[in-house]
C-alpha positions in Angstrom: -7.1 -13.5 1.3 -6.1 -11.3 -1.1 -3.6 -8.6 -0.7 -5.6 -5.4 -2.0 -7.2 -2.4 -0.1 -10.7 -2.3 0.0 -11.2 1.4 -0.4 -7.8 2.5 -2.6 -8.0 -0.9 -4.8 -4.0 -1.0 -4.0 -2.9 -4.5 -4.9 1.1 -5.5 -4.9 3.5 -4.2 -7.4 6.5 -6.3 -9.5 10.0 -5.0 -9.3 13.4 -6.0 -9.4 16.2 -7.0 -6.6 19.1 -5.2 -8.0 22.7 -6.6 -6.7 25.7 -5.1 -6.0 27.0 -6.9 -9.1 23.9 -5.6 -10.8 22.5 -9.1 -10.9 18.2 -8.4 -11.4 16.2 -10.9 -9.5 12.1 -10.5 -9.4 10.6 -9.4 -6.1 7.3 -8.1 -5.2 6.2 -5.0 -3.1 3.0 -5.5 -1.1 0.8 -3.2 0.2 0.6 -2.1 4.1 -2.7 -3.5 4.6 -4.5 -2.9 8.2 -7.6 -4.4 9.9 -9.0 -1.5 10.6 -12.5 -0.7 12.4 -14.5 2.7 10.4 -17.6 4.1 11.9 -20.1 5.5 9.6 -22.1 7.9 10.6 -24.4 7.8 7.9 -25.3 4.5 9.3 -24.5 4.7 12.7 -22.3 1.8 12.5 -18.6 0.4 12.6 -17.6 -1.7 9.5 -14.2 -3.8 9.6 -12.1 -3.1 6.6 -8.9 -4.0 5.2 -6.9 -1.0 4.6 -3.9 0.7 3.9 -2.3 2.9 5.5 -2.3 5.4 2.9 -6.0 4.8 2.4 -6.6 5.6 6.1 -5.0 8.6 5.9 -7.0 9.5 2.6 -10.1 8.9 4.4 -9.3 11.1 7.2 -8.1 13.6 5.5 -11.7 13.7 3.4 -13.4 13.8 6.7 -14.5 10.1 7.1 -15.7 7.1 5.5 -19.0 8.4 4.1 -17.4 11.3 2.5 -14.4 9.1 0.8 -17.5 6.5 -0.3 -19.5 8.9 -1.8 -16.5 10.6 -3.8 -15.2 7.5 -4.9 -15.9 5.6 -7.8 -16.9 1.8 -7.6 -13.9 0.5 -9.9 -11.1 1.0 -7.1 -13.6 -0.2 -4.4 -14.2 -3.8 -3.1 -17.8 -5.6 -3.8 -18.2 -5.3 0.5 -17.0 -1.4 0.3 -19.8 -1.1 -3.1 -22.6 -2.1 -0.7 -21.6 -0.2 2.0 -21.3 3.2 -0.4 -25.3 2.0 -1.7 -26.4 1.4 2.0 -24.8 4.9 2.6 -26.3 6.6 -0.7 -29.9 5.1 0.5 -29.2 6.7 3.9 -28.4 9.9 2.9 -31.2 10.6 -0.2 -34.2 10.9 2.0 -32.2 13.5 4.4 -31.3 15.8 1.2 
C-alpha cells in the first residue's frame, strides 16, 4: 500500500540526516496517514479513507467531505476519492 493521502495527494518527502560531524546521510519523511471513517451526507454513507492528519483537519475545517470533494480538483485526489467526488456531483445536480 502506498504511502499517500487520498484526499491531499501527500506522498513522502527526501531529506537529509545531518550529523553532529555534519556527515549527510539520505532519509525519508512520511506522511501521518490515518484509516479514517468519513460520512457523506450527500450520499448518506461512510467511506473508509486513508488520510492525513492534516487532510482531516482540512476537511473539517471546509465543513465536511462533500464540501472538500467538490472544491478539490482530481489531480491531488486518489482514483477511489475521484469516484466518490462523481457519485457526490450526481447526487447533488438534481437537488440544485
Amino acid at each position: 500500500m502506498s504511502r499517500i493521502c487520498e484526499l491531499t495527494g501527500k506522498g513522502r518527502q527526501v531529506g537529509h540526516n545531518v550529523s553532529h560531524a555534519n556527515n549527510k546521510t539520505k532519509r525519508t519523511f512520511l506522511p501521518n496517514l490515518q484509516n479514517v471513517t468519513l460520512i457523506s451526507d450527500a450520499l448518506g454513507t461512510s467511506v473508509r479513507l486513508r488520510v492525513s492528519t492534516n487532510g482531516l483537519r482540512s476537511v473539517e475545517h471546509v465543513g465536511g467531505l462533500d464540501n472538500w470533494l467538490v472544491k478539490t480538483s482530481d489531480d491531488d485526489l486518489s482514483l477511489r476519492a475521484r469516484r466518490l467526488k462523481r457519485q457526490i456531483k450526481k447526487k447533488l445536480q438534481p437537488a440544485a
